[in-house]
N, C-alpha and C positions, 0 to 999 in steps of 0.2 A: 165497596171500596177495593180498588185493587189492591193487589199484594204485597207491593212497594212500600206499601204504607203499615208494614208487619214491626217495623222496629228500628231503629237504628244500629248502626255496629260499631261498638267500643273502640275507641281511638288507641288503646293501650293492644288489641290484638296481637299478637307475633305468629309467626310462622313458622316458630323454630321446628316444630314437631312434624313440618313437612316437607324438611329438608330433601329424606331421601328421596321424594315423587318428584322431586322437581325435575322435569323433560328437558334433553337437550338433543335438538333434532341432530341423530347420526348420518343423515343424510349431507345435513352441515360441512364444511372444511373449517380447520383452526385457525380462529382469527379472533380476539376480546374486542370486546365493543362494548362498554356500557354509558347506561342515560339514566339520570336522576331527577325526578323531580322534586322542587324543591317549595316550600310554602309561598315562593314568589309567582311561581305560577309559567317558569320559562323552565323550556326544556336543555338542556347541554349536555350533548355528547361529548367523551370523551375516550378517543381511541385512545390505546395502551403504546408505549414507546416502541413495543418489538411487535411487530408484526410478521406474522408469517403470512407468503404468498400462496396463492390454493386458485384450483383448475377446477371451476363448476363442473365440467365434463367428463370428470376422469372416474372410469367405475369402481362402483364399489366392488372391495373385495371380500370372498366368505370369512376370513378371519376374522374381519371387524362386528361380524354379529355372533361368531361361533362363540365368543367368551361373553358371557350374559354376567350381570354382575348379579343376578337372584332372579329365580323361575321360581315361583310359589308350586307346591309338589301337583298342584291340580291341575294345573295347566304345563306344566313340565311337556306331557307326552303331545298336547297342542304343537307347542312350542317348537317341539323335534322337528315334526311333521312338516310342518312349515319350514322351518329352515332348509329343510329339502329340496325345497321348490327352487331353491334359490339357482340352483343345477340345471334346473330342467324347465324348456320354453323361455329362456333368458331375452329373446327379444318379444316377449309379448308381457311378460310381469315385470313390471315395473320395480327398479330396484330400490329405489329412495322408501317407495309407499311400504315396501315388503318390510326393511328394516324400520319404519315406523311401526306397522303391525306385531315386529316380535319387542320392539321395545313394551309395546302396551300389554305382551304378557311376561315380564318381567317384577310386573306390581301385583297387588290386589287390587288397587285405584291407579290405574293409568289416568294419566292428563290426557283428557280429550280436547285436541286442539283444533278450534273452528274459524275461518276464514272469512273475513267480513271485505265482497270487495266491491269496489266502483267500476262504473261501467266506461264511462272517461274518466273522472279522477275521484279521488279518495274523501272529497269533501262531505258528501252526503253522507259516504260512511261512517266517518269521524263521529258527525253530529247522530247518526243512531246509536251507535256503539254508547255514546256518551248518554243517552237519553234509556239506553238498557240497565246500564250499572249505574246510574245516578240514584244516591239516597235522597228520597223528596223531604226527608224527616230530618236532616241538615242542610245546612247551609250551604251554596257552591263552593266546592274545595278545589284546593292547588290544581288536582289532577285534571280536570274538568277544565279548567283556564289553559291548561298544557297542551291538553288533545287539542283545545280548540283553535292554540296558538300556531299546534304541529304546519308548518306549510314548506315541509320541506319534500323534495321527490316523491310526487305520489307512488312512483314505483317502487322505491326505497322499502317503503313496509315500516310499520313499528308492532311490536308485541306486546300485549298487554297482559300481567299474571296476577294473580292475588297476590295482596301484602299490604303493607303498610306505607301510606302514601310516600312518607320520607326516606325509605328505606331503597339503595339503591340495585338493582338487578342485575349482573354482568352476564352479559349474551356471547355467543363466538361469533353472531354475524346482525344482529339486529338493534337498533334502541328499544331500548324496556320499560316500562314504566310499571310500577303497581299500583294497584286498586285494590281498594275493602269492601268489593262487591259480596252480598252473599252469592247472587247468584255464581260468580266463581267458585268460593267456598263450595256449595253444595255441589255443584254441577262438576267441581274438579277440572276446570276451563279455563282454558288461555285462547285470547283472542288476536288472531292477524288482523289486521286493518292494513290495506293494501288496492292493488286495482289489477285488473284483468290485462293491462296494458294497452299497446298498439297492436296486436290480434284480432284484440276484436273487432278491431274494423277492418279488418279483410272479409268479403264477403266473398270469395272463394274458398277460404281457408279450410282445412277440415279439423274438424272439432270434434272430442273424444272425454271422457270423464277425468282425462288426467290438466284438459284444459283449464276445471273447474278446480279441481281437489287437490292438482300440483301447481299454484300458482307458481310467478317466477317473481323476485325479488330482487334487486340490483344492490349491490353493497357496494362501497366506493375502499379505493385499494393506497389511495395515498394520501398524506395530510391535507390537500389540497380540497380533495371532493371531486376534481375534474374525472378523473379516473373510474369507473366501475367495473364490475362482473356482476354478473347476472349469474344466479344463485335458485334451484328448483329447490320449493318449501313445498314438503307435502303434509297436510291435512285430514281430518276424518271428516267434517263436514264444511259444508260453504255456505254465505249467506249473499248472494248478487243485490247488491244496492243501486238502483237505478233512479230518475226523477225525469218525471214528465212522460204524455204520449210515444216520446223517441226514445225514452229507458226501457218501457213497457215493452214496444216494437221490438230493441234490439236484445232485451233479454229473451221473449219470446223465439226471435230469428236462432238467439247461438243453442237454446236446449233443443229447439227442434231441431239443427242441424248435427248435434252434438250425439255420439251415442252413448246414452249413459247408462241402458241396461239396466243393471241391478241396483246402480249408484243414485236410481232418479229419488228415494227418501235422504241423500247425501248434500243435494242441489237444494234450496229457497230461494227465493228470491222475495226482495221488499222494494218495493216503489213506492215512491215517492209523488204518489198523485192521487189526489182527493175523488174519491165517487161512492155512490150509496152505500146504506150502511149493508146491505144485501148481498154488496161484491166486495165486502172489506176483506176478507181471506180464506183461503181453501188450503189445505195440504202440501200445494206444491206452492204456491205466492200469497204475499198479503201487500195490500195496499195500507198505506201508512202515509200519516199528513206531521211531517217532520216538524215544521212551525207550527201547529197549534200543538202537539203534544208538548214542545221547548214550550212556551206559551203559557200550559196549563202546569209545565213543573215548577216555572219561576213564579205566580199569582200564589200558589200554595206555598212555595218557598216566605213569599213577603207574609204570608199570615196563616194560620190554621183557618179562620175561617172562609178560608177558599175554598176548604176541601169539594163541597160540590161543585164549585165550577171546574177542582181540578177534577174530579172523577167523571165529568161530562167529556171534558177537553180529553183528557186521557183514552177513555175508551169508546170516542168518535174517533181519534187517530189513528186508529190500528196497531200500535205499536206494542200492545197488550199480545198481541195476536204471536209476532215476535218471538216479546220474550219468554209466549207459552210454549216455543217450538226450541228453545234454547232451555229451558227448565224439564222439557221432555227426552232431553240428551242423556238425564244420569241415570244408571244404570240402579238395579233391587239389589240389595243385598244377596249372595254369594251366586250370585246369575255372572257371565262373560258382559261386561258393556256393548248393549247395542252398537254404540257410532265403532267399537272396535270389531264386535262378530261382520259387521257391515261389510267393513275395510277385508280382512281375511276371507270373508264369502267371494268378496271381487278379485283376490288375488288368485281364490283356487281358481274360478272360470277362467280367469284369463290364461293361467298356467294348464287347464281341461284345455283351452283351445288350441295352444300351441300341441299339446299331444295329438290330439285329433289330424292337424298339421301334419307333423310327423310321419304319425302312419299311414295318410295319404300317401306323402309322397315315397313313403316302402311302398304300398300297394301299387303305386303306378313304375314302380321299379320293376317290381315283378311281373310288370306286365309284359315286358319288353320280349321282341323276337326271340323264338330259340329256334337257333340251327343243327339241321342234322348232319350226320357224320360225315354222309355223303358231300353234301354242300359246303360244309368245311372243310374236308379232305381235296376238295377242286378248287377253292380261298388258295389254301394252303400249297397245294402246284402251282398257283398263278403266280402266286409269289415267289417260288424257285425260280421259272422260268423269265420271270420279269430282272432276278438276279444277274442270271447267266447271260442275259443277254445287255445287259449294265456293263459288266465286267468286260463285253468283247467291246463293247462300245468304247470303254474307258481306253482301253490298250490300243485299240486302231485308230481312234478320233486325235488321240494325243499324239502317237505316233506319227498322223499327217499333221497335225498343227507345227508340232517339231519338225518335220521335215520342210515347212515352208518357206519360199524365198527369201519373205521378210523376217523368219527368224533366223534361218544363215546367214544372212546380211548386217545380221548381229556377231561375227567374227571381231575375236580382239582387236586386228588392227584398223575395222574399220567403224571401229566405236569413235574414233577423231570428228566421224564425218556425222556418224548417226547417234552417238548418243543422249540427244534430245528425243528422239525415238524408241526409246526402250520401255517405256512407262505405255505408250501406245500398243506395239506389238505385244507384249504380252498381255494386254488388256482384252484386246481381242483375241485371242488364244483362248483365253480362257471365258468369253462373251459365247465364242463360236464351237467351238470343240471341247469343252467338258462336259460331257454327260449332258447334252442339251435336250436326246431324244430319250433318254431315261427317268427325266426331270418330267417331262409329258405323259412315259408310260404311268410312272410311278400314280401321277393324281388320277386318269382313268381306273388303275385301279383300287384306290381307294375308293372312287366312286362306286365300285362295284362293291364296297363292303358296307359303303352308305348305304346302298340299295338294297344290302342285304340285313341292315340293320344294325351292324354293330357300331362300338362308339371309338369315334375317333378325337374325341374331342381332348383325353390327357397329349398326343402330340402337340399342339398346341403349348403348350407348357415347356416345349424342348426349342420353341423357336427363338431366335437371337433379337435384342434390340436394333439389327441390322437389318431386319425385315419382319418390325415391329410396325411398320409402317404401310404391310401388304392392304390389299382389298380381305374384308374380313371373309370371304368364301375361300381365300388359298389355307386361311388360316388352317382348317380342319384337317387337311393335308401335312402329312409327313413331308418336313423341311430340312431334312439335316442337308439334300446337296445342294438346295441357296444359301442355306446357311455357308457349306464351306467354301461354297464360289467367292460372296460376298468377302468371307473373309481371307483367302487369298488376295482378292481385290484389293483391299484394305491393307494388310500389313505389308507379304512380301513383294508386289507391284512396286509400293515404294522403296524398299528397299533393298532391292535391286537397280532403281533408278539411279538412289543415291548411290548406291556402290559403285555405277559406271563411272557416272562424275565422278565421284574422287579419284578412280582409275587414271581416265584422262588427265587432269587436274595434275596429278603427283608427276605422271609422264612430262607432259609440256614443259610444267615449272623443274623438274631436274635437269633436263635436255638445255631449258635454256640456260639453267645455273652452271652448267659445267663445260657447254659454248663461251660463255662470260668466261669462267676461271682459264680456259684453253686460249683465250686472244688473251687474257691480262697477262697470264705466262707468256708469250708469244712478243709483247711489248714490252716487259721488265725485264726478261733474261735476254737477253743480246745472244747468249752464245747456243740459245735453243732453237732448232729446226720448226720447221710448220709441220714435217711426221710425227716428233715428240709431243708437241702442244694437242695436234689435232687428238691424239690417243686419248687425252685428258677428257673431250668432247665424245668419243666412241662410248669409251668405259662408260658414262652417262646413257647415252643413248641406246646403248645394248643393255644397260640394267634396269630403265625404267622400262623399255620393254618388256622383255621377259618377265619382270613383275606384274605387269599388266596382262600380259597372255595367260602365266601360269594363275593369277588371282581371278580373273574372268572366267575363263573356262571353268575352274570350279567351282565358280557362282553357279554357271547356267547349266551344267549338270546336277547341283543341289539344287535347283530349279525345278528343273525338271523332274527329279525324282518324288519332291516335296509334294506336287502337284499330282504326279503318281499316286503317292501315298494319301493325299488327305482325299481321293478320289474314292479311293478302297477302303478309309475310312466310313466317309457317309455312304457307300452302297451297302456296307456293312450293317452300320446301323439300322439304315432305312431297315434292311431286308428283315434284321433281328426284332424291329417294333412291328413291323407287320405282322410277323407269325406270332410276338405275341397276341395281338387284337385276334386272331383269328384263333389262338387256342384258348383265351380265356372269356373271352366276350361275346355273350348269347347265350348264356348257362346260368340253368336255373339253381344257383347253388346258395346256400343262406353262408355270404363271405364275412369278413370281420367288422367290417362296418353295422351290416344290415344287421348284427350279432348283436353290438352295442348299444346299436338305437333301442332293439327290444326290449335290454335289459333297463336302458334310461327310463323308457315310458311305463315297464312293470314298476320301476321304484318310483314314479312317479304316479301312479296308479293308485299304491300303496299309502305316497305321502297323502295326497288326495282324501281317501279315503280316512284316516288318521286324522285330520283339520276336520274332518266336517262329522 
């Protein structure tokens, strides 16, 4: 007789005594959710009026696992160790699983929480799950008609804990229901019921153990339902529920493609397809016949003496098989739980691998060219000499630019004619004669530090989103004189343009305003001359000149010097980030970086060794 048939469990049961084990996943965001079931047999949720809104994405920080509400003294120094990790290899340990792991040493009975999921949807699951904790020694209860009713997002997720059927549960993200399983009771188990989603039918996809043991869960964010997020639930073990030849296939497809390492006793899988009693189950799968085990629990239900057909029906189903791999979860007396030593075994490797990592890439660091003094000290002339001869460039290039026909053709008084042309001439000025043949020395010789190996690649980081837009091989190149060409181009071009126009602009319209006030004088006063009036028109015409001569001309010599100056600028700079590349790059010196990382991987070495 299977074991299901050990007793029934008292409807008067409480929970009260396990209040403080009760798990609430820290990976979670704050949100109340709870579901009641009730002797009717329907499930209703009911979300809390205030809700807060929460960012599945957003990482966790060390603060929220550094305050432990109780470490048991023997697992305290674990505990440390691990939380260490939390620092070091941050993109290869997983951070949801990690703060699962130190919650479960918080307790002496952590809840081990196991993941029951479908391969398209959640239905097969349901009905296993139901056919695990079913008391065959009662009659079908509320909870049972509940699960079975559940048809709401298979992605959704509902959680299943020990209690008292009518007793209601409140969740931060999930519907709850409890059960008077023992096998929860012993096993100190709560059960996901959920599905793998639309993932797994990607047959490219790449698949990893957090595919299985972090399911994802969709919560929905408004009264409506229309609305969700998707929500990582991680897990200590999994149970993949699959039906027929194509669950079989595709559960096989995702474990082989899946790397699960250390996690492959974390993976099951149950199918749903009937064949000999010879291939009913191994270690990693069991084949299970969902209707006839339903089948053989209601014929025992309607009478005791079914019991043999139910114990035929039963263990032809496979479903024994199961619940022996779910009763093999709990842990001996004052031993670490398995399903949690499991979880921390896989957190160290993962957190060993990113070190490994690490000091790869110090050791390919160190591997890099070094220059001798010689070779440096001829860097380092080049780059004087590529200075000096910048600087002569700067002064004579400008020099003729300025002396050109079309920029003396830029005189005040014959801006009337040309100042639509002034946005162009200095365009070209500074297209043609800024430092154009210094711009070409400069990247030859950087290329001669490529070739000598050092790095160029912090300039970079000084270029402007003005020439964000290069081909990515300028990039590596010291940019500061596009950079200030461009932005000459940019600012003062145009305003210098506008300054003309308004020049002109102010001239005409006075000139003509005070032509006007000279003839209406000229008309209303009878006893005024056309010399008096005309003078009226001069004093205009000689004042908006001269404001235009004296404001122009010292536009275009602040022009010109500006143009000067941001020239000596960037040859400046250029010249001062060269010599650094060439006095600090190519030396084998252990800097503050390479300092740091050592000291991370020693204390991660340490925590390493501490966990395990």
């Amino acid at each position: 007789m299977p074991p299901k048939l050990c007793g029934s469990l008292p409807k008067s049961l409480s929970r009260s005594g396990d209040k403080g084990a009760v798990y609430y996943c820290p990976s979670c965001v704050p949100r109340r959710r709870s579901l009641s079931t009730r002797r009717s047999g329907i499930i209703s949720p009911r979300l809390e009026a205030s809700r807060l809104s929460f960012f599945s994405s957003r990482p966790i920080t060390t603060s929220s696992v550094v305050h432990a509400r109780h470490v048991p003294p023997r697992l305290r120094e674990l505990y440390e160790a691990l939380n260490q990790i939390q620092g070091v290899a941050t993109e290869q340990v997983n951070i949801s699983r990690l703060q699962l792991a130190l919650r479960g040493l918080e307790s002496e009975a952590p809840i081990i929480r196991v993941a029951v999921l479908g391969l398209n949807d959640a239905t097969a699951a349901r009905k296993l799950v139901r056919l695990l904790l079913a008391d065959p020694l009662s009659t079908k209860e509320s909870w049972e008609d509940a699960l079975d009713a559940y048809d709401s997002d298979p992605t959704q997720g509902l959680l299943i804990r020990y209690g008292e059927v009518s007793e209601a549960i409140p969740n931060n993200l999930l519907p709850t229901i409890s059960v008077p399983s023992p096998i929860l009771k012993k096993g100190n188990l709560e059960i996901l019921v959920s599905t793998l989603g639309a993932q797994a039918e990607l047959s490219d996809a790449h698949f990893t153990a957090d595919t299985f043991l972090v399911p994802t869960v969709t919560i929905p964010t408004s009264h409506s339902g229309r609305r969700h997020n998707a929500v990582r639930y991680p897990v200590h073990r999994t149970i993949v529920c699959g039906r027929g030849v194509d669950g079989l296939v595709a559960y096989n497809g995702l474990v082989s493609r899946a790397d699960l390492k250390k996690e492959t006793s974390s993976v099951y899988g149950a199918i749903d397809l009937a064949v000999t009693a010879s291939r009913k189950s191994n270690d990693r799968i069991a084949f299970v016949d969902i209707d006839r085990a339903d089948e053989a629990l209601d014929k025992f239900r309607e009478s005791v003496q079914n019991a043999s057909l139910y114990e035929r029906g039963w263990n032809g189903s496979g479903v024994q098989a199961v619940q022996d791999w779910l009763s093999s979860l709990r842990a001996e007396d004052g031993t670490l739980d398995p399903s949690l030593k499991s979880l921390i075994t896989s957190l160290v490797d993962a957190a060993e691998a990113g070190v490994v990592a690490d000091e790869k890439q110090i050791t390919q660091g160190q591997k890099a060219v070094i220059l001798s003094d010689e070779a440096r000290g001829n860097l380092d002339r080049s780059v004087t000499e590529w200075a000096e001869r910048a600087h002569t460039e700067l002064r004579s290039s400008l020099e003729e630019g300025f002396a050109t026909k079309s920029w003396r053709g830029l005189a005040w008084w014959k801006l009337f004619w040309h100042v639509d042309d002034v946005g162009m001439i200095t365009s070209e000025i500074l297209e043609k004669k800024y430092l154009r043949r210094a711009e070409k020395e400069v990247i030859w010789t950087a290329g001669r530090f490529n070739q000598a190996g050092l790095d160029l690649q912090p300039a970079q980081q000084e270029t402007s989103d003005a020439t964000s837009n290069r081909p990515k091989s300028y990039e590596l190149w010291p940019t500061q004189i596009t950079t200030s060409r461009t932005r000459l181009l940019e600012t003062t071009v145009p305003s210098l343009q506008a300054l003309a126009q308004r020049l002109v602009l102010f001239s005409m319209s006075t000139t003509t305003l005070t032509s006007a006030l000279s003839a209406l004088t000229y008309v209303s006063v009878p006893a005024a001359s056309v010399y008096e009036t005309g003078i009226i028109a001069a004093v205009g015409l000689i004042y908006s000149l001269n404001r235009q001569q004296k404001k122009w001309e010292a536009a275009r010599t602040f022009w010109e010097d500006e143009v000067r100056e941001e020239g000596r600028t960037a040859l400046i700079k250029t010249e001062e980030r060269l010599h650094t590349i060439v006095q600090e790059s190519g030396r084998r010196i252990e800097d503050v970086t390479e300092s740091e990382a050592r000291k991370k991987i020693d204390r991660a070495r340490k925590a390493l060794g501490d966990v395990e």
